[in-house]
C-alpha positions as CSV (number, residue, x, y, z in Angstrom):
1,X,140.4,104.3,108.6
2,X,139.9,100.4,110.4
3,X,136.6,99.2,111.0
4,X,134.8,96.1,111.2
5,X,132.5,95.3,108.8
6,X,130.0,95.2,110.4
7,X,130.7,99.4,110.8
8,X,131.4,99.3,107.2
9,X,128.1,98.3,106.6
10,X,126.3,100.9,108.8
11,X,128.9,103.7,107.1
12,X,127.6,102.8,103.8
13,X,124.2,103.0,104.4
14,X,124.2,106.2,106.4
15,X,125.7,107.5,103.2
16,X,122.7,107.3,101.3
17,X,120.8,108.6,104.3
18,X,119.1,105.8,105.7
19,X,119.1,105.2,110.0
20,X,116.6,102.5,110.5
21,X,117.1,99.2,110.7
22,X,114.5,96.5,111.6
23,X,115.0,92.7,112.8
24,X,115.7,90.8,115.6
25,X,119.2,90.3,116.6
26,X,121.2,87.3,117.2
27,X,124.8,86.5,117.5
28,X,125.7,87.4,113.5
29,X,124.2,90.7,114.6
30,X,124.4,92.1,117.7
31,X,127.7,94.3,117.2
32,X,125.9,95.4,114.5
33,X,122.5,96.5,116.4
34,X,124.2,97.8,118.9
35,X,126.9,100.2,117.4
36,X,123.6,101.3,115.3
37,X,122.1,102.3,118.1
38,X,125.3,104.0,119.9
39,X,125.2,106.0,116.5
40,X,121.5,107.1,117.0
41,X,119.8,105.2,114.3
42,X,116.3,103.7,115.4
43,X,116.6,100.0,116.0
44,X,113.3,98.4,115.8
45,X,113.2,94.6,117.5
46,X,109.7,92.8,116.3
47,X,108.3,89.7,117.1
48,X,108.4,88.5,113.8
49,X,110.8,88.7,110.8
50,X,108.1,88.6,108.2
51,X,106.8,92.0,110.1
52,X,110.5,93.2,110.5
53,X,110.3,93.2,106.6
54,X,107.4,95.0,106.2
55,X,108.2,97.8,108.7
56,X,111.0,98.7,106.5
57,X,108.8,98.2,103.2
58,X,106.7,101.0,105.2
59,X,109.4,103.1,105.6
60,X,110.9,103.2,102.2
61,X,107.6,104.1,101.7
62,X,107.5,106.9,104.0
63,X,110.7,108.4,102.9
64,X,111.4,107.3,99.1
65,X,114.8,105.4,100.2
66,X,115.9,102.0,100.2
67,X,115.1,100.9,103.7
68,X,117.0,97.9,106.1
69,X,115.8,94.8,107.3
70,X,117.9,91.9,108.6
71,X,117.3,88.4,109.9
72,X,119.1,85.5,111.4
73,X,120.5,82.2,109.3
74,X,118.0,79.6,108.3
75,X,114.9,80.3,110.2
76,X,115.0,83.8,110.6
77,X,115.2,84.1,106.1
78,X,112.8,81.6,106.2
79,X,110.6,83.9,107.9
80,X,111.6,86.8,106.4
81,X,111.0,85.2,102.6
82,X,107.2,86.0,102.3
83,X,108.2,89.9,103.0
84,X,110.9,89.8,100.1
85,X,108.3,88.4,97.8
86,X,105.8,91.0,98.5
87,X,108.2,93.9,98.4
88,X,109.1,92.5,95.0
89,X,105.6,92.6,93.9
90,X,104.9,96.6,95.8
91,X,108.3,97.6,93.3
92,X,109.9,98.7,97.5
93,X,113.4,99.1,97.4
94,X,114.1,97.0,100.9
95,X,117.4,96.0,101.7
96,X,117.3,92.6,103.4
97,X,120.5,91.4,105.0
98,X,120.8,87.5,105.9
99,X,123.0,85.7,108.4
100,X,124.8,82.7,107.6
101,X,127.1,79.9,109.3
102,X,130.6,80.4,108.6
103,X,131.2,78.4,104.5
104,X,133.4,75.4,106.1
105,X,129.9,74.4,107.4
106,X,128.2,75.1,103.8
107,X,130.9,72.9,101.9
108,X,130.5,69.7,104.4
109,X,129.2,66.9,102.9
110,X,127.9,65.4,106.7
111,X,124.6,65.7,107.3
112,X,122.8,66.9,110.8
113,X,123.9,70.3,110.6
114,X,122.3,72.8,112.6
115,X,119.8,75.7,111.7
116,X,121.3,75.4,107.8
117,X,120.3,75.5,104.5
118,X,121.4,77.2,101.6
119,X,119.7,80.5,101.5
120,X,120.7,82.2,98.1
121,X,119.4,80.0,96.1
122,X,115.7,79.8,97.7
123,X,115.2,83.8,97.7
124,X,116.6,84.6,94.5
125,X,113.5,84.6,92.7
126,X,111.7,87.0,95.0
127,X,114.5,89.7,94.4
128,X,116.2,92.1,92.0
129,X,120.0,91.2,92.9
130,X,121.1,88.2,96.0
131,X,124.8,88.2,96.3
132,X,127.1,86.9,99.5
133,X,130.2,88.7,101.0
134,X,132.5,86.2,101.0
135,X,135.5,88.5,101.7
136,X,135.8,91.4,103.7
137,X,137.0,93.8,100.9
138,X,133.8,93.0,98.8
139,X,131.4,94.8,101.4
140,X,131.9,98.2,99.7
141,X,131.4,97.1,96.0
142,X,128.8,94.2,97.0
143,X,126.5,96.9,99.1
144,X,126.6,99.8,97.3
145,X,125.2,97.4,94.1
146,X,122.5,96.0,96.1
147,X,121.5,99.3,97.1
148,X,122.0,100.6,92.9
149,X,120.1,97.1,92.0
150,X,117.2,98.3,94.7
151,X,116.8,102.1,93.3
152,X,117.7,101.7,89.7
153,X,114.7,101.0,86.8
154,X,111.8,99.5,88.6
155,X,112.4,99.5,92.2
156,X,112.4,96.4,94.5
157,X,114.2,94.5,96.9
158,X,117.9,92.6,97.2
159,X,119.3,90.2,99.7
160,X,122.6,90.5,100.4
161,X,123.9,87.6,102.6
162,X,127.4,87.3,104.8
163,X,128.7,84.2,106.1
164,X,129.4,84.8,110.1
165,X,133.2,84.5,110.1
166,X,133.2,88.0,107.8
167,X,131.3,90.6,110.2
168,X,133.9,90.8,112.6
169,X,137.0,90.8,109.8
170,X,138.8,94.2,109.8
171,X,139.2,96.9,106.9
172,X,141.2,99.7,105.9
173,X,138.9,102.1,104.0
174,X,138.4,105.8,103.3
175,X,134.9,107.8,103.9
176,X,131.7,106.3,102.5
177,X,130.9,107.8,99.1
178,X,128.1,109.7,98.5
179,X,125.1,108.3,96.7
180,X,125.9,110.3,93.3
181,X,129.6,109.0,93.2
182,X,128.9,105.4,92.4
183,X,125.2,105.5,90.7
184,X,122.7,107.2,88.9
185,X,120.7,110.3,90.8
186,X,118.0,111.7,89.4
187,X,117.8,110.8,86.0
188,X,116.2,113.2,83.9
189,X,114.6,112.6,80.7
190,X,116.0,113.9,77.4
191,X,115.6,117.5,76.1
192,X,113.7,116.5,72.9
193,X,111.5,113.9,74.7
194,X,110.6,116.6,76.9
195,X,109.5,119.0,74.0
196,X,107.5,116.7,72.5
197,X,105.4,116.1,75.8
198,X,104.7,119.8,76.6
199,X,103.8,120.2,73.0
200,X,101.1,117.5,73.4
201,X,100.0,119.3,76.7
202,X,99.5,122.2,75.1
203,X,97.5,121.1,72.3
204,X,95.6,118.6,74.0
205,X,91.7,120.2,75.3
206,X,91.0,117.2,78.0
207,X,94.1,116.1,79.6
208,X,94.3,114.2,82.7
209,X,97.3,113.1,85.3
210,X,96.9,109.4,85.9
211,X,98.7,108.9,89.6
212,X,100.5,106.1,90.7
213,X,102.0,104.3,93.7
214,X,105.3,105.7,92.7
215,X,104.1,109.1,93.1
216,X,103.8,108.9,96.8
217,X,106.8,107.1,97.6
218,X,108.7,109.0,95.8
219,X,107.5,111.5,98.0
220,X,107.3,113.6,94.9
221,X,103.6,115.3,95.5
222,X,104.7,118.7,96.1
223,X,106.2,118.5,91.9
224,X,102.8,116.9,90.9
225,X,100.5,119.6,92.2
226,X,102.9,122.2,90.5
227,X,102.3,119.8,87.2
228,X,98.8,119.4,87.9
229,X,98.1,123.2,88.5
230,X,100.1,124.2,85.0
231,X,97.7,121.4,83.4
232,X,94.7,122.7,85.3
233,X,93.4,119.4,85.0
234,X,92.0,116.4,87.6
235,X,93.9,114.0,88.8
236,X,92.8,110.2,88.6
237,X,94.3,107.8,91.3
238,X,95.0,104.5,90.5
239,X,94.2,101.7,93.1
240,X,97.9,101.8,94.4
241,X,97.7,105.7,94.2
242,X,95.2,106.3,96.6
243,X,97.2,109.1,99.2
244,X,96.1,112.5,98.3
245,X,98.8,115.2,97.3
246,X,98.2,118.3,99.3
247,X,96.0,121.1,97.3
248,X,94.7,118.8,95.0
249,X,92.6,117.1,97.1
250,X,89.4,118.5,95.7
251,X,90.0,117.6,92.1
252,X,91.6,113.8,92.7
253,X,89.1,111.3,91.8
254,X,89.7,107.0,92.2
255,X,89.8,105.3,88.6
256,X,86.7,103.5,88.2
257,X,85.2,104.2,91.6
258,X,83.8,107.8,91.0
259,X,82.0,108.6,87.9
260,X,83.9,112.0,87.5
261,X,87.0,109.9,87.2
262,X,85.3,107.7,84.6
263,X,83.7,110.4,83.1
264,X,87.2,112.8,83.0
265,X,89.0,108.9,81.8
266,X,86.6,108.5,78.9
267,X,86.5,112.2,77.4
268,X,90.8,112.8,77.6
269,X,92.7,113.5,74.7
270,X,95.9,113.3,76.8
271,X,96.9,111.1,79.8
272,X,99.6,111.8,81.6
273,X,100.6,108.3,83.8
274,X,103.1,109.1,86.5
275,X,104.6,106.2,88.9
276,X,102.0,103.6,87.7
277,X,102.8,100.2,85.6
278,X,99.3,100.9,83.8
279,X,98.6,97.6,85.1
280,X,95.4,95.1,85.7
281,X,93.6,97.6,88.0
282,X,93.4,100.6,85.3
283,X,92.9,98.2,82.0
284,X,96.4,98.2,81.0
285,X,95.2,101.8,79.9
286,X,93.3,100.6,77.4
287,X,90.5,98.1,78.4
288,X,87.0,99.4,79.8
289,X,86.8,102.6,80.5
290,X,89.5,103.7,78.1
291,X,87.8,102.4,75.2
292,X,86.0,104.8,74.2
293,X,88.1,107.6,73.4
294,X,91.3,105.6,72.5
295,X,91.5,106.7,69.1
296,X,91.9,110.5,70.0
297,X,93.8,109.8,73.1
298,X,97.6,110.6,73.4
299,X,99.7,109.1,76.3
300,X,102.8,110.4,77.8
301,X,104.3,107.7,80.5
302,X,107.0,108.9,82.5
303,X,109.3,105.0,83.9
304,X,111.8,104.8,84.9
305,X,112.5,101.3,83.6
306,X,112.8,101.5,79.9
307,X,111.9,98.1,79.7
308,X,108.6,98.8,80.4
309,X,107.9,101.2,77.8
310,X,105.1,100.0,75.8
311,X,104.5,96.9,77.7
312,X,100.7,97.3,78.5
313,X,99.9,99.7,76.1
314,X,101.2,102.0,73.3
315,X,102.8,105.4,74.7
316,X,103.3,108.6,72.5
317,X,106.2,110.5,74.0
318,X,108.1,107.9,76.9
319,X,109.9,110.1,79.3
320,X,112.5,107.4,80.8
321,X,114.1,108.7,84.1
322,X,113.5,109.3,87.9
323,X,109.7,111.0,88.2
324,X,111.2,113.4,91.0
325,X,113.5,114.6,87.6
326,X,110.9,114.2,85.5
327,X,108.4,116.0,86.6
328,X,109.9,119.4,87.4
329,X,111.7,119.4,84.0
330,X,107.8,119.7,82.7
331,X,106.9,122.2,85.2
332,X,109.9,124.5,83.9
333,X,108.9,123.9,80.8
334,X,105.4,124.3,81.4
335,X,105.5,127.6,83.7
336,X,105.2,130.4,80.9
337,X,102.1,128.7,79.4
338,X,99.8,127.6,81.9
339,X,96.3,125.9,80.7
340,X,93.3,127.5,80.7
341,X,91.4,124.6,83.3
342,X,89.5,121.8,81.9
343,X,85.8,123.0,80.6
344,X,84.2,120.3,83.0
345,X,86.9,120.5,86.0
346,X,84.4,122.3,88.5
347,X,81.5,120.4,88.2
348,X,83.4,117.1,88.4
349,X,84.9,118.6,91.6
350,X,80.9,119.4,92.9
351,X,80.0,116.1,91.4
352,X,82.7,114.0,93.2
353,X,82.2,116.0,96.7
354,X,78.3,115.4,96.5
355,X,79.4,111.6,95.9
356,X,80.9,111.4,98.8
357,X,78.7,113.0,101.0
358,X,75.4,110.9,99.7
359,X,77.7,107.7,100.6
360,X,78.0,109.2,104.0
361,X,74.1,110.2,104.3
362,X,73.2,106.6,102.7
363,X,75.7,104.3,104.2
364,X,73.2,102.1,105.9
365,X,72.7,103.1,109.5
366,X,71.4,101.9,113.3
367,X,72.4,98.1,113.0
368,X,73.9,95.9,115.4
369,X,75.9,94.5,114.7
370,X,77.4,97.7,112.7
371,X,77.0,97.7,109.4
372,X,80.9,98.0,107.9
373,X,80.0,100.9,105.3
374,X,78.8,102.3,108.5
375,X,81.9,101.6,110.3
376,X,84.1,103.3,107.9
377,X,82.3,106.5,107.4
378,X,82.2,106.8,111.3
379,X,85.8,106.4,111.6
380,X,86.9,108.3,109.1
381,X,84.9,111.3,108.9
382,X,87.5,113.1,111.5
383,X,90.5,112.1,110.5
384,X,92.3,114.6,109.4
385,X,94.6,115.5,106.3
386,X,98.1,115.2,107.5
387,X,97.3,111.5,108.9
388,X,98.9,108.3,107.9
389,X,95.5,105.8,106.8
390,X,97.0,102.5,106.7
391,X,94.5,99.5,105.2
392,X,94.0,95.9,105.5
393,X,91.8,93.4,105.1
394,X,90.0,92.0,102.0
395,X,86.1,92.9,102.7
396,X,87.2,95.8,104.5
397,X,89.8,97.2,102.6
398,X,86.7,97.2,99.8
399,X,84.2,99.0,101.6
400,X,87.6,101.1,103.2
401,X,88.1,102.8,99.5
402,X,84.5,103.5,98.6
403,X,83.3,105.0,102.3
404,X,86.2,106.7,103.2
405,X,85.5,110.2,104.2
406,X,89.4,111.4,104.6
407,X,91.9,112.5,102.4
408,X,95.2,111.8,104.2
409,X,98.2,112.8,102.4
410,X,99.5,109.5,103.3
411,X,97.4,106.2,102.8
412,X,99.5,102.9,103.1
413,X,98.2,99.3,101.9
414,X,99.3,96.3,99.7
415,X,97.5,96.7,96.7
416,X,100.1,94.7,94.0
417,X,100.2,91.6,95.7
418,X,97.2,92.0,97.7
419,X,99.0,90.4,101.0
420,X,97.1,90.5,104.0
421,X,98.8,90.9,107.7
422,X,100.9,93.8,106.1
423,X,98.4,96.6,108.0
424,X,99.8,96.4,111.2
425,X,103.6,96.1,110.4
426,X,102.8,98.9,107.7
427,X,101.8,101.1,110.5
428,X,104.5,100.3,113.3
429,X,106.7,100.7,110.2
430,X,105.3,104.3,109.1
431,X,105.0,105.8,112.5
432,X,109.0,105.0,113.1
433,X,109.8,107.1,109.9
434,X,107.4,109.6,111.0
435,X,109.1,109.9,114.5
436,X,105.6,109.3,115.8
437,X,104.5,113.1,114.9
438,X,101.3,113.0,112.9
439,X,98.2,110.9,114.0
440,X,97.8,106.9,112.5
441,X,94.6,104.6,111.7
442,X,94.8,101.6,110.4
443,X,91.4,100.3,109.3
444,X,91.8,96.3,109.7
445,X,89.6,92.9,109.0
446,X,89.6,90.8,111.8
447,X,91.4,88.2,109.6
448,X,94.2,90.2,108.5
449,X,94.2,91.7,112.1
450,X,95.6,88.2,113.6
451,X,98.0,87.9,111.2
452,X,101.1,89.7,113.2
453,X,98.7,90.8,116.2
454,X,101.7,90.8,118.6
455,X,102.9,93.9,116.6
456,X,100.7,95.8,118.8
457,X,103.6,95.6,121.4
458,X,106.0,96.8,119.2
459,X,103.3,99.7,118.7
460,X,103.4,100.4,122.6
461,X,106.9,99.9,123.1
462,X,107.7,102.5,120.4
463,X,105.0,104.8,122.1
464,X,103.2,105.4,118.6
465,X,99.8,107.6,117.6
466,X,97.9,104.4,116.8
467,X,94.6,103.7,116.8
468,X,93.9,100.2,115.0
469,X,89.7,99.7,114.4
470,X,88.9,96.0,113.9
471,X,86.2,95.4,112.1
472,X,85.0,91.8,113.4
473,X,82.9,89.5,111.6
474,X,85.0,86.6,112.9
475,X,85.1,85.1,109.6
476,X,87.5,85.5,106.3
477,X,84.4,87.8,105.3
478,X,85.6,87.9,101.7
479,X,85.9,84.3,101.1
480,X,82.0,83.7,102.9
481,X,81.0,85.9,100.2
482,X,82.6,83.8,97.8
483,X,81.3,80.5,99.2
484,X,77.5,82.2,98.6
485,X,78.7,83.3,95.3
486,X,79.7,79.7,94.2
487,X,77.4,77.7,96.2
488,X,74.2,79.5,97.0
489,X,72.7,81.0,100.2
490,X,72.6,78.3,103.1
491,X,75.7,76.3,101.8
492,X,78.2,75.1,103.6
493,X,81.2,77.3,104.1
494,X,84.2,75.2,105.4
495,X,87.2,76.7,107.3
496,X,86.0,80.6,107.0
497,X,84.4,81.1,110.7
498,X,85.9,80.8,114.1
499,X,84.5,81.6,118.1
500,X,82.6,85.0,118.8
501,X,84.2,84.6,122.0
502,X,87.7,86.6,120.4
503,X,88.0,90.0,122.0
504,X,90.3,92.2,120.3
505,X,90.6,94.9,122.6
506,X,91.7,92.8,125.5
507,X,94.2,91.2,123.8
508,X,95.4,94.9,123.1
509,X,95.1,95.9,126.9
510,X,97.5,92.9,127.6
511,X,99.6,93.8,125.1
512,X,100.3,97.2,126.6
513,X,97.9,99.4,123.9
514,X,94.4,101.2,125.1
515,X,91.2,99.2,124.1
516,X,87.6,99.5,123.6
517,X,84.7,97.6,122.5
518,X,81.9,100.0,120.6
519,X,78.8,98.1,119.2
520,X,76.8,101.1,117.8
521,X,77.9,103.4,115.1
522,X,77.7,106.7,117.2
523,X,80.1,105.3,119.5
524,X,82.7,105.0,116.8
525,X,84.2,108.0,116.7
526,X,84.2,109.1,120.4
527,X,86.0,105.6,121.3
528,X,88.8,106.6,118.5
529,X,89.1,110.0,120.2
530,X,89.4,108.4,123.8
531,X,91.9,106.3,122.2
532,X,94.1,108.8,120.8
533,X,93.9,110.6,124.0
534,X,95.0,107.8,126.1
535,X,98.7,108.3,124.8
536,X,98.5,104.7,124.2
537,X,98.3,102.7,120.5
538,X,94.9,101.8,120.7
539,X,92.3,98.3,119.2
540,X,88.4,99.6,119.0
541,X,87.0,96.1,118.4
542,X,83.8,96.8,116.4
543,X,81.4,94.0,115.4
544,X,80.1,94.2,112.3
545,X,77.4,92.6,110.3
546,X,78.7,89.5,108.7
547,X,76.1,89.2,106.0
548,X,76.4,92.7,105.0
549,X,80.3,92.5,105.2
550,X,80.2,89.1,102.6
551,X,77.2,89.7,100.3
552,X,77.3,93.7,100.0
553,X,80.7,95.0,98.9
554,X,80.5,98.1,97.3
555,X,81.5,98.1,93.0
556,X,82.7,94.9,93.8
557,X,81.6,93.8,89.7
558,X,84.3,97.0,89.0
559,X,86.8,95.2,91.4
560,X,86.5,91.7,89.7
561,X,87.2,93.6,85.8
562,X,91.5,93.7,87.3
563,X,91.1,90.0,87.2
564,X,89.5,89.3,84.1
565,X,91.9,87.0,82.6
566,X,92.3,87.2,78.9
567,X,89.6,90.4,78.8
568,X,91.9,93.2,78.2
């Protein structure tokens, strides 16, 4: 058949099952935006490219497939560059798709040429694979490796660039492969490998399932909990891993943050680590709190990359291959010889549930301004099971993870490279994989809030269940905490603070979203409900207490042991 390339394009990526595309279009792409959306697909126009790249980092997320993100020449990369540096870092396979003047203009040697530069070159290092179609006849050959580079080992982005006198170039092609005729699918790991790790599980007494990032967007939970109930045994969530699969919610405890996950850490014989790099937040697997029993402890690591096999730490039994392969070869496996549960498993489950609830009975209460433990135990405590949490924010991400009161299924924040701004976008992001079915907080710092605040029209225009709750201290509360820290009470803190005059919810009324200011805790939850209600994305601007938000972070000496350089 003859198309364009630019069809080519859409025809290869509807292949592998993918129909959203983000960015805003110019004259490179607007035959490609618009046949897109004569095809159906959902075409998402921000008002910013960095956000444009985070929306699809959300929904690779959201549906454990490469997702598509494009921006104009020169400016529009430029913008665009700090999203493929973070997707790097969050191992999200993001397809990011670059405009470019025609090459005549590349090889001139005259200077004063408009909205240029060589873009290759500058985003290499923040990808897997950057490559150009030069010719027409390389699109099938240069997208279908971008899209192999993005899924295969350890995940991450590509950029794949095209000069603008290709996209309109015609080709005669046949039907788009499949997926599974031109790359790996779901690897599996090998027969022996896998005999050796359900012989370990069988013998071991105290086995746990560490739980990455990877789990979730592989969207592989429902293969976990079948694991996890043949190993009757709890499940410990790494920072990254902090959604909750469905049915194990009771018996999932945070690494370092809950003492029956220390206490479960500390006794094992076995761990299991599944879609996790065993990286600075858990010790490497073998600093603090895995000390103690390291000598008795066997570790089966299922990557993957087998690169990163033994990296961080020493594993027993690797199982190298795709975790949504993985996993249900040890569930078959596994199935006639279930484990008798974990001696300890109940109590820790009574022990972690108490925790919880005391944090919700002690979280310091009746101040105005709010105090932020406050704040998130208020706004969580309704929010229920099948809703996407999305987090931001440095201070309030850290009394987010300790006062929550939810389990979603789906919990969404930049914990690897730790990139504030990516809350909102994250969210706008989700809700268009979702289709805007399930209910959406995003728990946000002021700070991190302002970052791409004009997201909140996108939010509107796409109509989604949104209710953003900004808690204000209007100051970078983090970094006042760490002016105390370094410089005593009273001192001087430079470039952190900025006018108490900001209102948060009005800028969301003019931006087409619901709004609300609430300054006492028991008007918290109500406001949220009004706000879901309205039909509208919503902003609950909630002032809390600035010194509480700087000098009282909850286990923040266990947060500073992922940065103690040269320690583990």
């Amino acid at each position: 058949m003859s198309v364009k390339v630019y069809e080519r394009i859409l025809d290869l990526f509807e292949a592998e099952g993918i129909n959203t595309i983000f960015g805003i279009p110019d004259p490179n792409f607007v035959h490609l935006f618009h046949t897109a959306e004569e095809r159906g697909w959902n075409v998402v126009s921000p008002h910013h490219e960095e956000a444009a790249g985070f929306m699809a980092e959300a929904v690779s997320r959201m549906t454990g497939k490469p997702a598509v993100c494009i921006a104009t020449l020169g400016p529009g990369i430029a913008n665009m560059a700090g999203a493929m540096m973070c997707a790097k870092v969050e191992n999200s396979p993001v397809i990011f798709l670059g405009g470019q003047r025609a090459r005549i203009t590349e090889q001139r040697v005259r200077r004063g040429r408009i909205q240029f530069v060589q873009q290759a070159g500058l985003v290499e290092p923040s990808v897997k694979y950057s490559a150009s179609i030069e010719y027409a006849d390389q699109t099938d050959e240069i997208i279908r490796e971008g899209i192999r580079k993005a899924v295969s080992g350890t995940p991450g982005p590509v950029y794949i660039e095209y000069p603008s006198h290709v996209i309109q170039e015609e080709l005669d092609v046949p039907d788009a492969l499949p997926p599974e005729r031109y790359r790996l699918v779901g690897q599996s790991a090998g027969a022996e490998q896998v005999a050796d790790a359900v012989q370990l599980i069988r013998d071991a007494e105290r086995p746990i399932i560490l739980a990455g990032h990877g789990v979730h967007t592989a969207r592989a939970g429902a293969s976990v909990k079948a694991l996890a109930d043949l190993m009757a045994c709890p499940v410990i969530q790494t920072s990254g891993g902090t959604s909750y699969i469905e049915g194990l919610e009771d018996r999932t405890f945070p690494y370092g943050f809950s003492p029956s996950a220390v206490e479960a850490v500390v006794g094992s014989d076995l761990c299991l680590a599944i879609g996790t790099e065993l990286g600075e937040p858990v010790h490497f697997g073998r600093g603090r709190h895995w000390v103690d029993g390291e000598a008795n402890r066997k570790w089966l690591l299922i990557e993957q990359d087998p690169s990163a096999i033994g990296v961080n730490r020493p594993i027993d039994v690797p199982l190298v291959g795709d975790l949504r392969a993985v996993v249900p070869q040890l569930v078959t496996a596994l199935a006639d010889t279930p484990r008798t549960p974990s001696a300890d498993l109940d109590r820790w489950i009574r022990e972690d549930a108490a925790r919880l609830a005391e944090l919700a009975e002690t979280a310091p209460s009746g101040r105005t301004p709010v105090h932020p433990a406050r704040l998130i135990v208020e706004a969580t405590k309704d929010f229920p099971a099948d809703g996407i949490m999305v987090r931001d924010g440095g201070a309030t991400t850290i009394f987010g993870w300790t006062y929550d009161q939810s389990k979603p299924h789906d919990v969404m924040w930049n914990q690897n490279f730790g990139h504030l701004g990516t809350g909102l976008p994250y969210a706008v992001g989700a809700g268009v994989a979702d289709g805007g079915k399930r209910p959406m907080m995003l728990i946000t710092g002021d700070s991190s809030f302002q970052f791409h605040i004009a997201e909140l029209e996108t939010a509107a225009r796409q109509n989604l269940p949104l209710v953003c709750v900004v808690a204000v201290d209007y100051a970078w509360g983090l970094e006042v905490g760490v002016y105390k820290r370094t410089y005593g009470q009273g001192s001087l803190e430079t470039g952190v603070h900025w006018s108490t005059e900001t209102r948060f919810d009005k800028i969301g009324e003019g931006l087409g979203c619901y709004g609300e200011y609430v300054e006492h805790e028991e008007e918290i939850a109500p406001a949220i409900k009004r706000a879901f209600a309205s039909g509208k994305p919503g902003v609950i601007h909630v002032p809390v207490d600035p010194k509480a938000n700087s000098e009282e972070m909850p286990s923040y000496d266990e947060f500073r042991t992922w940065y103690a350089e040269g320690q583990q």
